[in-house]
Every structure is written in C-alpha cells, then in structure tokens.
N, C-alpha and C positions, 0 to 999 in steps of 0.2 A: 805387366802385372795388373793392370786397371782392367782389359779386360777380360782376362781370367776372373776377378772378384765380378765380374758384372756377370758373367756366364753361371759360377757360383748361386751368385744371387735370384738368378731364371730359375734356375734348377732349385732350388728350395724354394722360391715361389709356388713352381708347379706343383712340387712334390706335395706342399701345404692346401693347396687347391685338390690334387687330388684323398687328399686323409679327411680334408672338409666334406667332398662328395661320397667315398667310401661312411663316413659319418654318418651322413644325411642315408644312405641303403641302410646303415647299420639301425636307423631311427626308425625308418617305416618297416622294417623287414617282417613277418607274420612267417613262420615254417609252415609253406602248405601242407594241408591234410586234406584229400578229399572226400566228403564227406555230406548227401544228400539225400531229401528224403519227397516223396510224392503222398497225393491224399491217401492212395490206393495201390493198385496194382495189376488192375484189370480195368481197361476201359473200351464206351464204346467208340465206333468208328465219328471220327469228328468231334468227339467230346475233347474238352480243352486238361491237356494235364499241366498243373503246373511243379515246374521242378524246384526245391529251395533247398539253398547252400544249409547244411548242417554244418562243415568242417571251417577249415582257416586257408586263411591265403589273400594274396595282393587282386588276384582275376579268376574268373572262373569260364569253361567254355563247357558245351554240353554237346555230344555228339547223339544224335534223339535214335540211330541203327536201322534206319529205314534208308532205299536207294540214294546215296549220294552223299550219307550222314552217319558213313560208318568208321567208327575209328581204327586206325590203322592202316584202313586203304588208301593207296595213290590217290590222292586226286579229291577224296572226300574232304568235304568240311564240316565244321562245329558251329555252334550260336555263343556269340559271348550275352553271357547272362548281363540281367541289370544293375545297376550300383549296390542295390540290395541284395543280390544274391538269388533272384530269381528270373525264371524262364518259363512262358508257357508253350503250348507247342498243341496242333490235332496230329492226328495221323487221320489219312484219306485209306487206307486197304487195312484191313484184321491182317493179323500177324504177332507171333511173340516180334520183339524187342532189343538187342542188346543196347541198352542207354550206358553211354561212358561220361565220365563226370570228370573234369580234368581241373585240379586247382593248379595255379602256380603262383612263384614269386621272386625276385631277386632280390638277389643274396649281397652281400657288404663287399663282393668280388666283383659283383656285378652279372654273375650267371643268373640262368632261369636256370631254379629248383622246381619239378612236376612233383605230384601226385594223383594218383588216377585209380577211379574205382568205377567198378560196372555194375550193373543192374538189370532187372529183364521185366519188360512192360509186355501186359498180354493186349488184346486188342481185339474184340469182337463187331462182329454186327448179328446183328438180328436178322438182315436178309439174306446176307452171305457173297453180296454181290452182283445179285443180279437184280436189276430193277424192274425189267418188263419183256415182254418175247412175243413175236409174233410169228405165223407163218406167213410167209409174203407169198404174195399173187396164187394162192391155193385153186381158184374157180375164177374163171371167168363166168359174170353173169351178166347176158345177152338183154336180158332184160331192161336194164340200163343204159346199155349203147355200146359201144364194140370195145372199147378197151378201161372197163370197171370190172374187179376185180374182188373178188372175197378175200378177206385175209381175215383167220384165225387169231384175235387178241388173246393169249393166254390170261389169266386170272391164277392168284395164289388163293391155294386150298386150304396152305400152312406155310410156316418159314419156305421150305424145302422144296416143295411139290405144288405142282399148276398144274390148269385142268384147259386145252386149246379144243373149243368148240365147234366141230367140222360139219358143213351143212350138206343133208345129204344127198343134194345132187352133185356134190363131189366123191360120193363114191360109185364111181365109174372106170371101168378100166380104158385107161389111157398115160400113156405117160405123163403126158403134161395136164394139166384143168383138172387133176384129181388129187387124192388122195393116196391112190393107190401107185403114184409115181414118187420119183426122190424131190423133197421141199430144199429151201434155204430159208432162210431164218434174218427175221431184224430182231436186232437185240438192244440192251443198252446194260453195260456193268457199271457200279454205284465208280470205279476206279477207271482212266485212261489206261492204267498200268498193267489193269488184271487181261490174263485171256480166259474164252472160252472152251470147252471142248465136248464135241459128243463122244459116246462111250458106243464103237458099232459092234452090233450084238454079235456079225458073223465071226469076227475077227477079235472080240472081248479086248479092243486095244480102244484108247482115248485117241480122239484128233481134232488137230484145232479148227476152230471155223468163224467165220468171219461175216460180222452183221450185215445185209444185206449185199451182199456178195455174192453174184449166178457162180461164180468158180467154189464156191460151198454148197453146192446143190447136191448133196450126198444122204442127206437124214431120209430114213423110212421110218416113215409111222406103220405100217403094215408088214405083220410078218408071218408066213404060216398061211396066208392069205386074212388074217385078223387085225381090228385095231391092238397097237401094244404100245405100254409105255416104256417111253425116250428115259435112261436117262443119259447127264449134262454133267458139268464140272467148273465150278470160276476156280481159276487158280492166279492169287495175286502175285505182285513181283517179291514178296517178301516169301512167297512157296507156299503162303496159308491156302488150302483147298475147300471147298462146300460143295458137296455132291448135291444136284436136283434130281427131282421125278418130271417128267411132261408127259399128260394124260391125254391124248386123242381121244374125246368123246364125242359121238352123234347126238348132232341135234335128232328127238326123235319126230317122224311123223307118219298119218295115215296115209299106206298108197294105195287103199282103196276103203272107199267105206259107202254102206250097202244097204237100204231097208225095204223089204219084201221085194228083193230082185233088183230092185231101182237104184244106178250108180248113181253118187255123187261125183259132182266137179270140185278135185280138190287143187290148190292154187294158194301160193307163200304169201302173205301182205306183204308188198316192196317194202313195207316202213320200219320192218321188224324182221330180224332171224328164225324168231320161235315161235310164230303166230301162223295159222293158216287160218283161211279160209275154205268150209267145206258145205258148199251148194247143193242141195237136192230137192227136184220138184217130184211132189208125190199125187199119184191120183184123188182130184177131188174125192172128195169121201172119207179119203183114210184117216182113220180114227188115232188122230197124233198125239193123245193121251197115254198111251201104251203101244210105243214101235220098239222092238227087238232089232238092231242096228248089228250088222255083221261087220268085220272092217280087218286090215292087216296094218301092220308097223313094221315100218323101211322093209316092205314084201316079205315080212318074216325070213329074212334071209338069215340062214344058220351061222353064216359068220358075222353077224349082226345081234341073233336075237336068240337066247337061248332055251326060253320058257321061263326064266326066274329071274332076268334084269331089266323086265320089262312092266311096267306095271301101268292104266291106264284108268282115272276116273273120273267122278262127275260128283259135284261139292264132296270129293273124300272120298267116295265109296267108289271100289272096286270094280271094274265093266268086263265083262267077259264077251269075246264076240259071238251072237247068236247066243246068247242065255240071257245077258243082264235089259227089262224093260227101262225105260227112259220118255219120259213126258215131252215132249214138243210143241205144245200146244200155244206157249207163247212166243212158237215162232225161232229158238233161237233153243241152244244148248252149247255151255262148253265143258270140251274135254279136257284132262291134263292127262299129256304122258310123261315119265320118269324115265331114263332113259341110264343104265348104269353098264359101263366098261365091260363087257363082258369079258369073264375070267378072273374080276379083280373083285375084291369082297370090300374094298374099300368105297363107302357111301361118296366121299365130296367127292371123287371120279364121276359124277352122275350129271347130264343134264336133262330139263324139262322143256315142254314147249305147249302151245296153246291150240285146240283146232274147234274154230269156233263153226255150227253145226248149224244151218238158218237154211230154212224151208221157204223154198222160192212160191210164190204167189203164182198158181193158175189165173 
C-alpha cells in the first residue's frame, strides 16, 4: 500500500509540473498573425531593404525569394529576424521577389502555430548587369613587339547600349588579327549568378558565352560584309533579363592625304588610338597660306564610308577634299574626323579621331 501512495504521489507531482508549464505557454502565448511591412516596393540592386514585423507572434523568420531563400523549397532557408522584429537584407541581381514572412508561436499544448504571408519586391538596376566588355586580342600590333594586342574597351552610350572602338588597321580580311573574323569577348556581369548571351543574327536564337574564353570565339561584328550592331542579353538567376546594343565603330582616319600632287606620310602616334600623324614636305616656295589638300577616309571604302557619316574639319568648319583652302603657314594644322556607324542614324554610335597635318622643313 505505501507504495502505491508514493507512485500516487509522482504522478500528481508531475501532472502538477506539467499544468505549471502548460501555464507558463499559456502566459507568453501571442496567436501569430503574419504581418509586415517595407519602406517601398521597388528597389535598387544592393540597396538595403529593411523588413518590419507589423503582425504578432512569439518569432518571426523571413524567406527574402531570391536562390536559396525560397519558401517552400527543399532545402531553402529563412533569416530569423531581430528581437524587434526586423531584418534587413540587399539583393545582388534585379528580379521581382516572392518575400514570405513567417510568424510563429507555441500554443499552451506546446505545438508551433504558423502564419505566413507573401509579398513581391521588385529590384532594378540601372546597368542591367553588365559592367564592362571588351573585345580581346582584336589586332595584333607589331609595332609594340610580337605579342601586344589591341583590344576594343567598350564604353556605355546609355544604360543599354556601348559603342566598342575598332582601329582600322583591323579591318583586314583575315580570320584572326581582324575584324572581319569571329571575336571573344571579356566581360564582367555586376552578379556571379547572372549569364551572358549573344543573340546570332543568322539563326535569331540567343547563346551563352563566356568571358574570355577562345571556346566563345563566335560573335561577328560584320555582316553583309558591314560593320553591324551586336546585340547581348544578361539574364540573372532570378530570370530577370536586360537586352544591350554593342556598336563596332571605326576609329576614323586619312589613308591618303595630298597637296598639289605631293603625298603625305601618314603614321598612328603609338601613345594614342585617335591621333595621327600626317607629314608632308612641300616644295620651297609654296605659298602655305592657301593649299587646297586633297585626302581620302579608311580609302573611302563603300562599306565603310557612305558620303553622309562621314564628316571632316578644321576649328568646326567643314573640309571638303580638293575644294576647301586651309592656312599652313604656322607649320602645323589639325584635322578632326567624325566618324558615324554607317546605316545607323544613331549619333553616340560615332567616333572621332585627330590627324595632325605639320609640314616638314626643306
């Protein structure tokens, strides 16, 4: 009988231990509600959002919808927010969002009670993802020593669109050291996550390509036998897409230039892409107040030069070759050519270059 009353006595012990503890859930219990709110709704890439508890509950976790942070998927996880109720969080790639907001709490039983509410954060960038683009190894120039290399630094014209400045003793027909062969491409996307892709004009399909990688040696900038514009594609892991333009434009220059019969020696300055040097010794005498200069741009070649994206002057004013007079007298003149995409009516498609014009001493 004694201990039956002592087993008795355990057992209403525990049983009182456990109503004390069910107690103690029933004291702190909150029915979650999820319920949050952000500054905004659209942010940019790397901008800080912070998430803050609007509803109730014991915890809150935040699932932000970006790779790895989706709720519902195997394997993803959440961020538990701070004691107060809040989280901040960047996103690295543009992309909508699904953000899930997860309150819980346990109950006087001792289960977890959820409640879960979703939300959609949008996500831009300004650049779209791509940061910079080159063409690698476009020209060998001998100049320099056997294995220096021209590469093409693209430049942004607009968010969208870059303008890749090709010099033109790269257009040459040959496979390689030109132009007029297949490039590869160094890149850099603002994301590890995002890929590239060119769009090939024969096939109007998208295909990926890989920054400096000779097994991506596929891009033509020429087509029709013309320069033409590329375009590209970032597309991040989240599926958000930004189409570019890339403009192959000629640096331009004189390949021959002329006054009263007498050629000049024309020759690039190593220290510059856009600059020449253009040499001519004239016979004592001539009256270098007023010389009528004859001259051609990249040999006037028709798939080059069309009559009207070409334009050529001296402080401003307009030179025509054999009509327009020009002063020499102090020895030195320079020209500027413009030099615009031919086919494309779009201006920042254009570059210019310098050919400075100095009269050699008898």
């Amino acid at each position: 009988m004694r201990l039956r009353h002592i087993l008795l006595g355990v057992t209403a012990t525990l049983l009182l231990f456990s109503c004390q503890e069910n107690a103690y859930l029933g004291d702190v219990y909150v029915k979650p509600e999820a319920r949050f709110t952000t500054e905004k709704s659209t942010y940019e890439v790397f901008e800080s959002v912070v998430f803050t508890n609007a509803g109730s509950g014991q915890n809150y976790v935040v699932y932000t919808g970006d790779p790895g942070h989706v709720y519902g998927e195997p394997g993803d996880t959440g961020f538990a927010t701070a004691s107060n109720g809040t989280f901040s969080y960047s996103y690295g790639e543009p992309g909508e969002y699904t953000v899930a907001w997860v309150a819980s709490a346990i109950n006087q039983d001792g289960d977890v009670e959820k409640s879960v509410v979703t939300s959609t954060i949008t996500v831009v960038s300004t650049d779209g993802g791509l940061d910079w683009l080159t063409i690698s190894n476009l020209y060998k120039m001998t100049e320099y020593g056997t294995n220096v290399y021209y590469e093409s630094d693209a430049r942004f014209v607009s968010p969208t669109s870059m303008v890749c400045p090709i010099l033109f003793d790269a257009w040459r027909d040959a496979t390689f050291n030109s132009i007029k062969g297949k490039q590869y491409l160094s890149f850099e996307l603002s994301s590890t996550l995002a890929s590239f892709y060119w769009l090939n004009p024969s096939t109007s399909e998208y295909v990926e390509i890989y920054s400096n990688y000779v097994g991506s040696r596929i891009i033509e900038f020429v087509q029709d036998g013309k320069l033409a514009v590329q375009k590209f594609k970032v597309v991040t892991a989240s599926g958000y897409e930004t189409e570019y333009e890339v403009a192959p434009v000629m640096i331009p220059t004189f390949t021959k230039f002329a006054i009263d019969g007498v050629e000049a020696t024309i020759s690039r300055d190593i220290a510059y892409y856009d600059r020449y040097n253009v040499e001519i010794a004239l016979p004592e005498g001539t009256d270098l107040t007023h010389v009528v200069p004859t001259f051609e741009v990249m040999n006037n070649d028709p798939n080059l030069v069309d009559g009207t994206n070409v334009t050529v002057t001296v402080d401003d004013q307009v030179q025509q070759s054999g009509v327009t007079a020009v002063d020499l007298s102090a020895g030195e003149v320079v020209y500027t050519i413009k030099s615009r995409l031919m086919g494309s009516t779009n201006d920042d498609y254009s570059e210019t270059s310098e050919m400075i014009v100095k009269v050699q001493k008898q």
